[in-house]
C-alpha positions in Angstrom: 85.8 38.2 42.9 82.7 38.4 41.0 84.2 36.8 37.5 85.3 33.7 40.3 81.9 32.9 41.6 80.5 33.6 38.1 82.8 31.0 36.7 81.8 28.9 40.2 78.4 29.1 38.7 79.1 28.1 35.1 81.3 25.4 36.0 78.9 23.4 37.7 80.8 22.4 40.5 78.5 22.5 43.6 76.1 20.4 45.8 72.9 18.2 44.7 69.3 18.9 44.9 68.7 16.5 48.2 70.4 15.1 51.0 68.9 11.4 50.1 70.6 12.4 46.6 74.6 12.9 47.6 75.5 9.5 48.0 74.0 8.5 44.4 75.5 10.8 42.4 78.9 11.9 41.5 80.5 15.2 41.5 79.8 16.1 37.4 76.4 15.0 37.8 75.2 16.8 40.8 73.9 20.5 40.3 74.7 23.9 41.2 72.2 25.5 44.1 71.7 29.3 44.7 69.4 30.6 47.5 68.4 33.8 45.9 66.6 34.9 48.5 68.5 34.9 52.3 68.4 37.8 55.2 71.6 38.4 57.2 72.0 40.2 60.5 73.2 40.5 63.6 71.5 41.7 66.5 74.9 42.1 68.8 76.2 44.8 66.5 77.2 47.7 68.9 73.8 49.8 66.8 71.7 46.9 67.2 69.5 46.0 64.4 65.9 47.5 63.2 64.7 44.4 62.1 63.8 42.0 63.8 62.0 43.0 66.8 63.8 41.7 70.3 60.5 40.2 70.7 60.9 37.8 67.9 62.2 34.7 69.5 62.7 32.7 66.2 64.4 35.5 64.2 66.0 37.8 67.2 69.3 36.1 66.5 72.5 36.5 64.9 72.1 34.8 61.5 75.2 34.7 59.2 76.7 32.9 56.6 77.9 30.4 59.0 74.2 29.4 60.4 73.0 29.8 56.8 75.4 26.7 55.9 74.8 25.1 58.8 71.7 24.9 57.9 71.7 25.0 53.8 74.7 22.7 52.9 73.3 19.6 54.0 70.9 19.4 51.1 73.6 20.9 48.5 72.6 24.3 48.6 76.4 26.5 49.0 75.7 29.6 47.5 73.1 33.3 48.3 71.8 36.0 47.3 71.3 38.0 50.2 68.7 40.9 50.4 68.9 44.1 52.3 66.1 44.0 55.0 67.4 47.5 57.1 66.6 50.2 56.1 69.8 52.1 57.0 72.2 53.6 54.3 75.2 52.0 55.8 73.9 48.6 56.3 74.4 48.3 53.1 78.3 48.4 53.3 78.3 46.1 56.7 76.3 43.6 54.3 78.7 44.0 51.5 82.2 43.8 53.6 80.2 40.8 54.7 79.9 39.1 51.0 84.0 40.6 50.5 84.8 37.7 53.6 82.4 34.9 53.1 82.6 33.6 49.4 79.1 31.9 50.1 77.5 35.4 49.2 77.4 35.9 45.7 75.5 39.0 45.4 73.9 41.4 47.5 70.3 42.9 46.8 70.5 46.7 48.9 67.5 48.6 50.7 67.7 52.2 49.4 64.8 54.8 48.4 64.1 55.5 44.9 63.1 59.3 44.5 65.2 60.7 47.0 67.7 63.7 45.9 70.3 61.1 47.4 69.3 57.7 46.0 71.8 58.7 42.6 74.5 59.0 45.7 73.9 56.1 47.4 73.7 53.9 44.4 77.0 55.0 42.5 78.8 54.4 45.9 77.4 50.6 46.2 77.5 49.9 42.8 81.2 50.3 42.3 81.3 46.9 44.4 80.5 44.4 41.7 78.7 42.2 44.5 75.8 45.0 44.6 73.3 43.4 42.4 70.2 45.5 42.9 68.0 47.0 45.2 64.6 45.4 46.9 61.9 47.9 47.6 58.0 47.4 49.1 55.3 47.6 46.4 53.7 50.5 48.2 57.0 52.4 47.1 56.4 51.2 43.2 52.9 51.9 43.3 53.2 55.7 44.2 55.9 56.2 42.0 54.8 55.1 39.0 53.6 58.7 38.1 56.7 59.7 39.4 59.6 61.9 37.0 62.0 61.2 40.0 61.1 57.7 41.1 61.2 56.5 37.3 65.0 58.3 36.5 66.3 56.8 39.7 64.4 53.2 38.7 66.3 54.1 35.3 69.5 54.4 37.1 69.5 50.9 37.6 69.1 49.6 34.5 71.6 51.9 33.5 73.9 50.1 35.8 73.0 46.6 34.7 71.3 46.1 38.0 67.7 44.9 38.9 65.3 45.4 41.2 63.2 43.0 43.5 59.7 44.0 44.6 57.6 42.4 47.4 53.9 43.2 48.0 51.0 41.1 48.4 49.0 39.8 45.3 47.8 42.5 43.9 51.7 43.9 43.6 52.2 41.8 40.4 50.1 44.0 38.2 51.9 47.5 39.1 55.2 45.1 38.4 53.5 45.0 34.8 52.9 48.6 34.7 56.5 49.8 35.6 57.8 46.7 33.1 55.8 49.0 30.1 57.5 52.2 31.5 60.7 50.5 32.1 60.9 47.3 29.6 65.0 47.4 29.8 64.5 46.9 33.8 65.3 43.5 35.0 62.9 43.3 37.9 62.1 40.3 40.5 58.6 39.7 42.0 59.5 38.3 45.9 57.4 36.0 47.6 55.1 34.6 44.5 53.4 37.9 45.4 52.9 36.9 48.9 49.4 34.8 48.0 48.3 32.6 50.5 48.6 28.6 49.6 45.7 26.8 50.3 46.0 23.3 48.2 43.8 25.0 45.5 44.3 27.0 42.5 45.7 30.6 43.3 43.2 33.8 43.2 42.2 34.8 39.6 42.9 38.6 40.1 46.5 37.1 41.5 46.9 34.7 38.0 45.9 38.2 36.0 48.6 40.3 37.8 51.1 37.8 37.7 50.4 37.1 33.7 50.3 41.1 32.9 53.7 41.2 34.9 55.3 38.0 32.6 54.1 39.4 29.4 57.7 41.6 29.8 60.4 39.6 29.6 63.0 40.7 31.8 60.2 40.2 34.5 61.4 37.0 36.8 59.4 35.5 39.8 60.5 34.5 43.1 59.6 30.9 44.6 60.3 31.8 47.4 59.0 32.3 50.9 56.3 28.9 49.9 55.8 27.6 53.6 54.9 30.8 55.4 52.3 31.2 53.4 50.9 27.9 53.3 47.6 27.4 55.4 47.8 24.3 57.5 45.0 21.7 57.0 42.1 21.7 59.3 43.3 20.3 62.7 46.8 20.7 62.0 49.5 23.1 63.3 52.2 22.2 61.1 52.2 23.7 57.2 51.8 20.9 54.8 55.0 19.5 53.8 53.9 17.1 50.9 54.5 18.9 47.6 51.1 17.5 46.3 49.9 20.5 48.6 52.0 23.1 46.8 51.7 21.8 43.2 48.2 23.8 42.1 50.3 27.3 42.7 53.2 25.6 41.5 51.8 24.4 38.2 49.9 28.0 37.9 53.4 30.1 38.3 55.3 27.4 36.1 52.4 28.2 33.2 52.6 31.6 33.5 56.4 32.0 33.4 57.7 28.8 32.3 61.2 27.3 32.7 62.8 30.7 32.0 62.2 33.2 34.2 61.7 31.0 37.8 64.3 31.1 40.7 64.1 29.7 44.0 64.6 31.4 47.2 64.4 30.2 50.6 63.4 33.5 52.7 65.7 32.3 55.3 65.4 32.8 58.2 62.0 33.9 57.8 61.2 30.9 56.8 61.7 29.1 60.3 58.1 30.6 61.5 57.0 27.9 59.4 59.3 24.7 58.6 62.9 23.8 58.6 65.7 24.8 55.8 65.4 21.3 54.6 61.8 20.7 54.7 61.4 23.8 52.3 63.6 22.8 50.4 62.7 19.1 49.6 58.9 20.7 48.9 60.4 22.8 45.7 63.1 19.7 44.8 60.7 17.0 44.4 58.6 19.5 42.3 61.2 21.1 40.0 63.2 17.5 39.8 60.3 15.5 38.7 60.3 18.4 35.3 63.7 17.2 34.4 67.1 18.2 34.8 67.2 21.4 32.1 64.5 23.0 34.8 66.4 22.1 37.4 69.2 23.9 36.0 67.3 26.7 35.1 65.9 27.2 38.5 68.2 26.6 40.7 71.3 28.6 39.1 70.9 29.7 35.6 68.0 31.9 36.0 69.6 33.7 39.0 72.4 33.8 36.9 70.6 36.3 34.2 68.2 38.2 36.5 70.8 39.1 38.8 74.7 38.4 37.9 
């Protein structure tokens, strides 16, 4: 299954960067989208969900592939990469007998605990299903384990494996990224979120730029664009985020400088991403910015670089 979405991939053969695009462009010219970055879930599951909270009345919801289209396909975007939010074991298999029916799901990212005598368990199980891409863990969990014999052989284990790892954290997560990148240089690792900074319409934090260019010094480091909108501040007197990309473009510019056409992929952070604009206004933001760089970024960003940080 995996060899067919790969070849899905290489072969070009999806939707186009915009809804004001599809009727301009034919079939060969129009570009491959991945959403590397999606949660699934589905809170009437006989054992519930742990996340999110009942009291969440814009996640609290079931969100599946089908809503995901619903709301993705319109502006071209066909295919995911969904990450593991739960943090039980076995909601990693209900996520990947997920991906095994719905060919929109072309990798899964799973939630286990590095540094556990059972993590080496867990993974060999999930990994023998070629969807199971990686693991996401919390920078916290990086942070105290950089000193760590166990947390370092299980990190190994994944690079072992040909799998990555995503981290999220806040901005000051980027720079322990760079420190497990020297321990680890062989690790493909993902930074979530653009380290979570907040996006004012001015130039990103310095310490933030410093983590972020320690981390992209190693090269199997990628970077997220992803979750953009819920961290966008709205202007003064406004309670809607921006949703010209003039707004976005000093962090934009900043994270394209640092990591260049390479080693970007786009994410949505959907649902998530509903506290603070629609699917399609999120996407537009990053389209109009990576379009206007020409078509070889476009390709980079929005299929080819998921393609070698995670397939």
């Amino acid at each position: 299954m995996l060899s067919t979405r790969r070849e899905f991939l290489q072969a070009g053969v999806a939707a186009v960067a915009g809804a004001t695009f599809l009727d301009t462009l034919s079939a060969e010219d129009r570009l491959p989208i991945v959403d590397c970055h999606t949660h699934f879930y589905d809170p009437s599951r006989p054992e519930g969900v742990p996340w999110p909270g009942k009291g969440d009345a814009v996640l609290y919801r079931t969100i599946l592939p089908k809503q995901f289209l619903e709301q993705a396909a319109p502006v071209g975007v066909t295919k995911t990469i969904v990450v593991e939010a739960s943090p039980r074991v076995e909601d990693n298999a209900w996520l990947l007998d997920l991906a095994a029916k719905n060919p929109s799901i072309i990798g899964v990212v799973g939630n286990l605990t590095p540094g556990k005598p059972e993590f080496a368990g867990h993974l060999k199980r999930f990994a023998a299903n070629k969807l199971y891409r990686g693991i996401r863990v919390n920078h916290n969990v990086v942070k105290a384990g950089l000193d760590q014999p166990e947390f370092l052989a299980d990190i190994k284990r994944l690079a072992e494996r040909g799998l990555e790892l995503d981290v999220n954290g806040g901005p000051d997560m980027p720079a322990d990224v760079a420190r497990l990148a020297e321990k680890l240089p062989e690790l493909r690792i993902v930074i979530n979120h653009l380290g979570n900074v907040d996006v004012d319409g001015a130039e990103p934090p310095k310490a933030w730029q410093d983590g972020m260019r320690a981390a992209a010094k190693h090269l199997r480091v990628f970077c997220k664009v992803s979750a953009l909108v819920e961290h966008a501040k709205p202007k003064s007197g406004e309670k809607k985020v921006p949703e010209e990309v003039e707004f976005y473009r000093p962090i934009l510019d900043t994270i394209w400088n640092i990591f260049g056409d390479d080693r970007l992929i786009y994410g949505s952070n959907w649902p998530v991403s509903d506290h603070a604009a629609s699917y399609k206004t999120l996407f537009s933001i990053v389209n109009q910015y990576v379009t206007a760089r020409g078509r070889a970024t476009s390709e980079k960003f929005f299929w080819k670089n998921a393609n070698a940080a995670y397939l």
